[in-house]
N, C-alpha and C positions, 0 to 999 in steps of 0.2 A: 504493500500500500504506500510505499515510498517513491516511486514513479513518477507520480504528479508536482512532485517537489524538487523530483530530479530535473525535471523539464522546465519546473517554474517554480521556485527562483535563483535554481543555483546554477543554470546556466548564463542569465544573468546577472548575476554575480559574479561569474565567473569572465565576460563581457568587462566591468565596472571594474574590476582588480586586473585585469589586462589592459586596461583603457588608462588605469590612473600608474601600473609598470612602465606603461611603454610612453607617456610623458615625461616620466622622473628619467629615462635612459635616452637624455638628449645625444643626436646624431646616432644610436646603435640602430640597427635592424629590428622594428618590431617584432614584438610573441604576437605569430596567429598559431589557433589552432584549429583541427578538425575536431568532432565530438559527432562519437556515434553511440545510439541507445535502443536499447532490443530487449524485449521482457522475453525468458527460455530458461528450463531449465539446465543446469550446469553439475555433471555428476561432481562428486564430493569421494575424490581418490584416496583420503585422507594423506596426501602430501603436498608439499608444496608447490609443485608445480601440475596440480588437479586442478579442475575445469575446464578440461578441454572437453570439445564436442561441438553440435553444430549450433549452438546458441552462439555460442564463442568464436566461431567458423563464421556466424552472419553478422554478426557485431563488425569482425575486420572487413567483411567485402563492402557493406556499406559506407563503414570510412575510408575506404579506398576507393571507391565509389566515383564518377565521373560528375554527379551531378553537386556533391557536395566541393568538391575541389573548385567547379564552376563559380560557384554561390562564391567562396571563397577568395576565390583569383578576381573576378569580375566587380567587385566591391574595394571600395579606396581601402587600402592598409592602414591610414591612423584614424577611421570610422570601426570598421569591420574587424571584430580579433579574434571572435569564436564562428565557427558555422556550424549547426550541428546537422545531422539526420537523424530522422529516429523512423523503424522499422511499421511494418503496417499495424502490425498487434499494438505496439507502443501507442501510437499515435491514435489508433483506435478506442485504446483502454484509458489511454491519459486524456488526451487534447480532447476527440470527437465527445469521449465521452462527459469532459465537463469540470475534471478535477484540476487540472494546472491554474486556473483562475484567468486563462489568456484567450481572447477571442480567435477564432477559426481562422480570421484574416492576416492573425498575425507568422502563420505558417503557410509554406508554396508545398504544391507538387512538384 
């Protein structure tokens, strides 16, 4: 049930603490980043390096993803510092469904 909160407001947060980084680092190359989000289960290997599987498989092709790199590259770098995506289940359980607190408009296909 954490989902809606991961969506909204700490990707905007995450925005606002990138946005006030990359002021204070006059002359450097901005922090952008991609941010992908996918509700899946994640088997539990009991080690460290568990949770692999294909929730975890769809998480990276979306951030690797052609349309999110777009969003990204196509938007001025000291505006634009996060882009995210998030997966159909996500977007369907979070946004459509009502819990991020942010209007429909505020997200593309």
């Amino acid at each position: 049930a954490l989902m809606p909160f991961v969506v909204h407001p700490l990707l905007l947060t995450l925005q606002d603490v990138l946005t006030d980084y990359n002021v204070l680092s006059h002359g450097a190359a901005p922090i952008r980043l991609r941010a992908s989000l996918h509700i899946g289960p994640l088997p539990d290997t009991g080690d460290e390096f568990g949770g692999n599987g294909t929730a975890r498989n769809d998480t990276h092709r979306l951030l690797d993803s052609r349309p999110v790199k777009a969003v990204l590259a196509s938007h001025k770098e000291n505006i634009t510092h996060v882009a995210a995506i998030l997966s159909d289940r996500c977007y369907e359980d979070a946004v459509a469904g009502g819990y991020t607190g942010r209007h429909l408009d505020h997200f593309v296909e």
